[in-house]
N, CA and C of each residue as an Amber inpcrd file, in Angstrom:
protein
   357
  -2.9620000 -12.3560000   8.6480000  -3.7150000 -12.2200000   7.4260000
  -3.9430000 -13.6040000   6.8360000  -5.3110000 -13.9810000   6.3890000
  -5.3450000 -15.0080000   5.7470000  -5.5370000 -14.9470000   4.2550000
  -5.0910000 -15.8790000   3.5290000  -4.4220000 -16.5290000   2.6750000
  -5.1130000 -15.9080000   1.6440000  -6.3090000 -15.9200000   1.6910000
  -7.4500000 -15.4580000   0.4490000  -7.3150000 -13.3360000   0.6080000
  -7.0520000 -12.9550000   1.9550000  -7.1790000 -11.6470000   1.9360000
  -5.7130000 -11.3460000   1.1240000  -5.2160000 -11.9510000   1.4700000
  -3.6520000 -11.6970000   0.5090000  -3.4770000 -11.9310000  -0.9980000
  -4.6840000 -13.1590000  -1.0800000  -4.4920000 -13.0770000  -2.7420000
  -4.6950000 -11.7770000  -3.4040000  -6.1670000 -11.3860000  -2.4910000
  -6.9140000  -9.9810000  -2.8450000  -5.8310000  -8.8770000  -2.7160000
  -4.8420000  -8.9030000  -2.0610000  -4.1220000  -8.0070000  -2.1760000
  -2.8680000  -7.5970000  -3.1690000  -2.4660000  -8.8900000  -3.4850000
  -1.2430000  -9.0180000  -4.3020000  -1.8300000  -9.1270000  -5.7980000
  -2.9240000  -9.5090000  -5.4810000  -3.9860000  -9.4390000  -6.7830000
  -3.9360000  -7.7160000  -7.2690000  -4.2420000  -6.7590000  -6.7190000
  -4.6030000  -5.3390000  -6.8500000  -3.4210000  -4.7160000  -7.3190000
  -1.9910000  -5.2380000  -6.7520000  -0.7000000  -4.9490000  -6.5500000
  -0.4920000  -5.4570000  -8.2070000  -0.7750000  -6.4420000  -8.8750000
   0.0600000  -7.1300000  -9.5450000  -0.5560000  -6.2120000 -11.7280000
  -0.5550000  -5.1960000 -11.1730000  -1.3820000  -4.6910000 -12.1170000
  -0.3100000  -2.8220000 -11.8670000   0.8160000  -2.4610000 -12.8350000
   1.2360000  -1.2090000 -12.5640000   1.3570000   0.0870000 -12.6870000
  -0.2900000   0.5010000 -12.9620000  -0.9340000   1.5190000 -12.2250000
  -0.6690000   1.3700000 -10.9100000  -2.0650000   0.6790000 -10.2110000
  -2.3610000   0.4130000  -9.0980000  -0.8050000   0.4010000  -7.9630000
   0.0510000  -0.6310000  -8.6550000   1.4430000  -0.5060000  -7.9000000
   1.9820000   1.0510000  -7.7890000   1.8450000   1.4720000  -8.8510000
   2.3920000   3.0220000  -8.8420000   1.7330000   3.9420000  -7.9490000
   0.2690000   3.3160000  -7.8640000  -0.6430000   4.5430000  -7.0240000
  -0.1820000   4.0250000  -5.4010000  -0.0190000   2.5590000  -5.1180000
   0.4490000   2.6900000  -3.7240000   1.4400000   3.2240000  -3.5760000
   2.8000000   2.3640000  -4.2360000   4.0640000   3.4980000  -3.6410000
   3.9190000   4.9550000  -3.4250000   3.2190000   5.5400000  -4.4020000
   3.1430000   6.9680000  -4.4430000   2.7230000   7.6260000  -3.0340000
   1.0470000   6.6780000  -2.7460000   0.5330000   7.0050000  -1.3040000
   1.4180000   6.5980000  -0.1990000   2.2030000   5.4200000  -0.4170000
   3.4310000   5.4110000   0.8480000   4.0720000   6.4230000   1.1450000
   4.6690000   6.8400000  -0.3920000   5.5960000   7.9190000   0.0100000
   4.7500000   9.2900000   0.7360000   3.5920000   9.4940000   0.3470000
   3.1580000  10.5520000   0.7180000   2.2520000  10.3930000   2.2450000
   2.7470000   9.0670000   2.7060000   2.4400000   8.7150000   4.3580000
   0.5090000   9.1280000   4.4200000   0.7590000   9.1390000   6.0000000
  -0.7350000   8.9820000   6.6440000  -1.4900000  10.6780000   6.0970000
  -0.7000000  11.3500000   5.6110000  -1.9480000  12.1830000   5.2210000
  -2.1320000  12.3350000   3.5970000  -1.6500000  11.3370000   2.7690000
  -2.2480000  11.2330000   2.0250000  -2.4820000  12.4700000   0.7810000
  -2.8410000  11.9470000  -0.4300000  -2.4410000  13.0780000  -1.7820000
  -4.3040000  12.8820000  -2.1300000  -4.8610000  14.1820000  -2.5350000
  -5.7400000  14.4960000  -3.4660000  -5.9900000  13.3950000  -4.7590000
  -6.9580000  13.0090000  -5.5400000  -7.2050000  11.9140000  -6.5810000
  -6.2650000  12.8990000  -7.8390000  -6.9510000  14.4420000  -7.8850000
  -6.2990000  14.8300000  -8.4770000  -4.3480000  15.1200000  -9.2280000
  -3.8250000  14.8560000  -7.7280000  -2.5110000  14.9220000  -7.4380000
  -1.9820000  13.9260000  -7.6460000  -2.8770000  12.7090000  -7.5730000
  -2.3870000  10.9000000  -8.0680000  -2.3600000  11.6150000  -9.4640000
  -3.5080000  11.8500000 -10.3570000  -3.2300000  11.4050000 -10.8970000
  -2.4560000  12.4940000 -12.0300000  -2.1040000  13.6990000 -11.6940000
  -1.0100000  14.1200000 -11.9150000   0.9370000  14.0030000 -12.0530000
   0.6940000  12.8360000 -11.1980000   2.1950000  12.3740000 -10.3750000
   2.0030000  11.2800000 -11.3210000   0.9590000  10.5570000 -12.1020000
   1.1900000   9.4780000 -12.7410000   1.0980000  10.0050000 -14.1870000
   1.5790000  11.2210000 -14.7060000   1.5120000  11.6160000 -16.1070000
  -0.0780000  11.9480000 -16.2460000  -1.2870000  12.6560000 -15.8820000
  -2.2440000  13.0070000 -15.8700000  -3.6910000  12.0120000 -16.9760000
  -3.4290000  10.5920000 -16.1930000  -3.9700000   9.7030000 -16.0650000
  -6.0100000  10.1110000 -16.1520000  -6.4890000   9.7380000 -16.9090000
  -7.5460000  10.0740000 -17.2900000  -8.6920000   9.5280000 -15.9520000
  -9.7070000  10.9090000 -15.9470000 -10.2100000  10.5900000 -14.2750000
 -11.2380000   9.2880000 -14.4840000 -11.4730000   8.6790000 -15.3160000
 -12.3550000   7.4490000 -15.3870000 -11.1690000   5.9420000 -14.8730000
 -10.1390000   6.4090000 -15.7070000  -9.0550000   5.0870000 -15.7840000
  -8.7130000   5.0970000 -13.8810000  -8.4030000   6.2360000 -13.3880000
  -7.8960000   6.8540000 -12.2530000  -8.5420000   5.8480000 -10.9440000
  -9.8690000   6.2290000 -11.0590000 -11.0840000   6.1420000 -10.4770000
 -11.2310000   4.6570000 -10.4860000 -11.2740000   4.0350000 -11.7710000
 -11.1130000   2.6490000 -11.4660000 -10.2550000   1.8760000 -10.8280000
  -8.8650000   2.1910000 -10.7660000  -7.5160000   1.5590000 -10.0970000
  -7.8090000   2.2220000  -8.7690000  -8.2190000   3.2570000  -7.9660000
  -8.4080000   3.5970000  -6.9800000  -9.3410000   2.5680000  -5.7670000
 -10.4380000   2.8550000  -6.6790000 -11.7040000   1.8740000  -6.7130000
 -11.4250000   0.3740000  -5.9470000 -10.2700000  -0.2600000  -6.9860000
  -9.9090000  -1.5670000  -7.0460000  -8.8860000  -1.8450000  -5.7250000
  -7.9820000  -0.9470000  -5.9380000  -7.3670000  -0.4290000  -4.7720000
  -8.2380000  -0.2170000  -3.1010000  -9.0770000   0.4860000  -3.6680000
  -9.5580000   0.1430000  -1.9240000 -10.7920000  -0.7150000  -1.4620000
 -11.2140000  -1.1920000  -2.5230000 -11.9440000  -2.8910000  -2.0080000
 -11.0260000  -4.0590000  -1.5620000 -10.0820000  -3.5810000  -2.4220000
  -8.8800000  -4.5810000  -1.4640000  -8.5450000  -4.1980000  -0.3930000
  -8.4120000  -3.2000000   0.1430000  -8.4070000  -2.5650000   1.6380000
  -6.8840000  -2.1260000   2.0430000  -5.8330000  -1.7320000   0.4380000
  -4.5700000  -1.0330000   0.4930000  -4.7600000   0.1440000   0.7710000
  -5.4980000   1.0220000  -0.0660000  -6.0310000   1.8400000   0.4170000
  -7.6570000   2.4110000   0.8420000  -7.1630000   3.8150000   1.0990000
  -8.4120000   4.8220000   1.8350000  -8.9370000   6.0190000   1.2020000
 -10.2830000   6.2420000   1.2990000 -10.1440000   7.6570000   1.1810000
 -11.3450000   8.6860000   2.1280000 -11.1630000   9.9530000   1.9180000
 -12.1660000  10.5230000   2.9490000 -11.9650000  11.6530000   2.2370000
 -13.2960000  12.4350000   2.5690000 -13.6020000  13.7290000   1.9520000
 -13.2870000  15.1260000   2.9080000 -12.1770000  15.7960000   1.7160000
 -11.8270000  17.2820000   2.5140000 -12.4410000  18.2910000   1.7100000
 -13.7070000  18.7460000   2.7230000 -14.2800000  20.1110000   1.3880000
 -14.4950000  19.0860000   0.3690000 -14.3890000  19.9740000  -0.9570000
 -14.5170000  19.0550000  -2.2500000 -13.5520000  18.1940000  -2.9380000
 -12.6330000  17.9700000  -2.5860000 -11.5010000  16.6380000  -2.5480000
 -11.4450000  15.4860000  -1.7390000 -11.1520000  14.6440000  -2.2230000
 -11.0240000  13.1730000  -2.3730000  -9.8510000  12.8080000  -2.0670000
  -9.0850000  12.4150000  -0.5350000  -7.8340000  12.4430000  -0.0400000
  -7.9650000  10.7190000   0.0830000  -7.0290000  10.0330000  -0.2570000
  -6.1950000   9.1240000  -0.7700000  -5.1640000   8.9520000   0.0690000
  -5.2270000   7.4440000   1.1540000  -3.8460000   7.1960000   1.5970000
  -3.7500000   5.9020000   1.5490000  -2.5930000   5.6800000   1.8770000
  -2.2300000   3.6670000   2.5000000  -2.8470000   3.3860000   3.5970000
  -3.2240000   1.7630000   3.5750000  -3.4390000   1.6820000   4.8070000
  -2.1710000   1.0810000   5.2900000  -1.4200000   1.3720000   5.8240000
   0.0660000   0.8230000   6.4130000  -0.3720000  -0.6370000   7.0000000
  -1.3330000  -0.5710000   7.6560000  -1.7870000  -1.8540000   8.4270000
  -1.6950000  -3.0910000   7.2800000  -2.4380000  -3.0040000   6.4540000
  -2.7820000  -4.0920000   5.2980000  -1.5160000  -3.9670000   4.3460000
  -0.5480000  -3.2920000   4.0560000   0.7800000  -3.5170000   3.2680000
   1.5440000  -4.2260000   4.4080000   1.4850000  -4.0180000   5.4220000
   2.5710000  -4.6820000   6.7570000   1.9300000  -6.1710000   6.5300000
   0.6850000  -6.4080000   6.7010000   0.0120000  -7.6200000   6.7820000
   0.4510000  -8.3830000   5.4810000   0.6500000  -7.7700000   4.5450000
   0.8640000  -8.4890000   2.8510000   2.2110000  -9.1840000   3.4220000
   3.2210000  -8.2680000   4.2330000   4.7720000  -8.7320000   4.3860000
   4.7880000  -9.6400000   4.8850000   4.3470000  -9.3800000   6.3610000
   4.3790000 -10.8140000   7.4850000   3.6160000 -12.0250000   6.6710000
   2.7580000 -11.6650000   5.7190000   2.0520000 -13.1960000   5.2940000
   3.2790000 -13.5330000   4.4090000   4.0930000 -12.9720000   3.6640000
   4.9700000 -13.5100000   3.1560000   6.4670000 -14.2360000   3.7790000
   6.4690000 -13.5130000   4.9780000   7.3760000 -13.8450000   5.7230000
   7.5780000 -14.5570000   7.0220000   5.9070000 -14.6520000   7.3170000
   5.3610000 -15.6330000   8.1160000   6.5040000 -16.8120000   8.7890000
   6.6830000 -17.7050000   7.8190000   7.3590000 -18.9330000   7.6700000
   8.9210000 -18.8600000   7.6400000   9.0180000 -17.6390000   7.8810000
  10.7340000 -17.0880000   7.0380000  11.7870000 -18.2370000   7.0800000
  12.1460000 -18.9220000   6.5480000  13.7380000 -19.7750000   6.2910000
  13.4200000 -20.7820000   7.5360000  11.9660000 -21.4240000   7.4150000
  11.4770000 -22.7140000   8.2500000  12.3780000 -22.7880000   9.6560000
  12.6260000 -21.4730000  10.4810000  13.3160000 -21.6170000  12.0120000
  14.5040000 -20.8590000  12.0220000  14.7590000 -20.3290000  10.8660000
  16.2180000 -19.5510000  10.9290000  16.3910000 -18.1510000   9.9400000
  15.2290000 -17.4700000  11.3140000  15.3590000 -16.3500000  11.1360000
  16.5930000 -15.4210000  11.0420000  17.7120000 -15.8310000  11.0400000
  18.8910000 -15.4150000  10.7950000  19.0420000 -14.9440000   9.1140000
  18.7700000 -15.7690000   8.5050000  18.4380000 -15.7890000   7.1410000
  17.9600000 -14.9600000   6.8170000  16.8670000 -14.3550000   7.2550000
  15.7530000 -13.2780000   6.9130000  16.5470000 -11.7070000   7.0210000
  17.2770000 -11.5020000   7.7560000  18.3170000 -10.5860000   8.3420000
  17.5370000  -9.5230000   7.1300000  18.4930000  -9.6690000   6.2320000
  18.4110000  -8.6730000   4.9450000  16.8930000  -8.3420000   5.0040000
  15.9220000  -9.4860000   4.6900000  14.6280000  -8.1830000   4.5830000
  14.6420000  -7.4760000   5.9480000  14.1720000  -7.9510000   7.1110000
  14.5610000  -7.1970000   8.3590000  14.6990000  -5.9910000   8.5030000
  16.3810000  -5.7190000   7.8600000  17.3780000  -4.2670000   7.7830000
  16.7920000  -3.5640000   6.2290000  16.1590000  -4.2850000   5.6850000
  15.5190000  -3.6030000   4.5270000  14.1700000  -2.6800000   4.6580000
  13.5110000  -3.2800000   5.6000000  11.9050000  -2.5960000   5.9160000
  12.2330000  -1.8500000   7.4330000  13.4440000  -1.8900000   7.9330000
  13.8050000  -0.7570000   8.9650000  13.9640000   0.2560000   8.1940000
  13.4350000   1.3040000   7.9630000  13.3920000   2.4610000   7.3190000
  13.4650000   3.6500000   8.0620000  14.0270000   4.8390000   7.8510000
  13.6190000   5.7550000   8.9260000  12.6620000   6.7070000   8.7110000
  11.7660000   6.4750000   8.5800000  10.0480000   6.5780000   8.4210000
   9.9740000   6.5980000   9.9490000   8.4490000   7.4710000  10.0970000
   7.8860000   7.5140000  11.2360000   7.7360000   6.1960000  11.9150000
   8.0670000   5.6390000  12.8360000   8.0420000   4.5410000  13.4700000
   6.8820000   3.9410000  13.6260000   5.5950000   5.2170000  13.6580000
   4.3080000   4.2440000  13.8350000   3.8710000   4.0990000  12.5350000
   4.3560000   4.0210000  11.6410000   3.6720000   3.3320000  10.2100000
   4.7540000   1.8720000  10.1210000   5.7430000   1.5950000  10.6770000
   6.0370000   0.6390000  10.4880000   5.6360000  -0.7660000  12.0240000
   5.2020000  -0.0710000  12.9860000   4.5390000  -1.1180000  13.8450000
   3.1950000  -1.2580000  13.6160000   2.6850000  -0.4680000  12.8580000
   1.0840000  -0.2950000  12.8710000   1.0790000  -2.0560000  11.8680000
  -0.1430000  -3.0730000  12.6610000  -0.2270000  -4.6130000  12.3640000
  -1.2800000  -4.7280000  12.1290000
């Protein structure tokens, strides 16, 4: 990931709605929650305010959405949150990845395995 796609990302992140609406779609993995159901899970968040953090959210390319019937399904893109990490960790402890250990054993999760190799 380069440098400017990451600003765009940590940029979208650094605002907590938007933070709240990703974790939420993490937790709710590759198939993803209804706009409606966001914005229920966030105290029933008004559909203009909703719509905009969504919006913002997926020009940055965290998240997705696609149409089921007449709903509006909402997920992560696992690919582009993995990409935010490695750009941060890129460089990890200048050769001594030993150091890094802890995040490592921190983002081993026991989550479906292909959301955490997906690059």
């Amino acid at each position: 990931m380069e440098e400017q796609h990451a600003l765009v990302g940590f940029a979208a992140l650094s605002q907590e709605t938007r933070l709240r609406i990703v974790r939420l779609l993490v937790k709710a993995g590759p198939e993803g929650m209804a706009a409606g159901a966001i914005g229920e899970a966030l105290g029933g968040a008004s559909t203009s305010r909703l719509s905009f953090h969504l919006t913002h959210l997926e020009h940055a390319g965290l998240i997705r959405s696609r149409r089921e019937g007449r709903f509006i399904i909402y997920s992560a893109v696992f690919a582009t949150l993995a990409g935010l990490i490695a750009f941060l960790m890129r460089d990890c402890c200048d050769g001594h990845p030993d150091i890094c250990a802890p995040v490592a054993a921190a983002l081993d999760c026991a989550c479906d395995p292909t959301l955490t190799r997906e690059a």
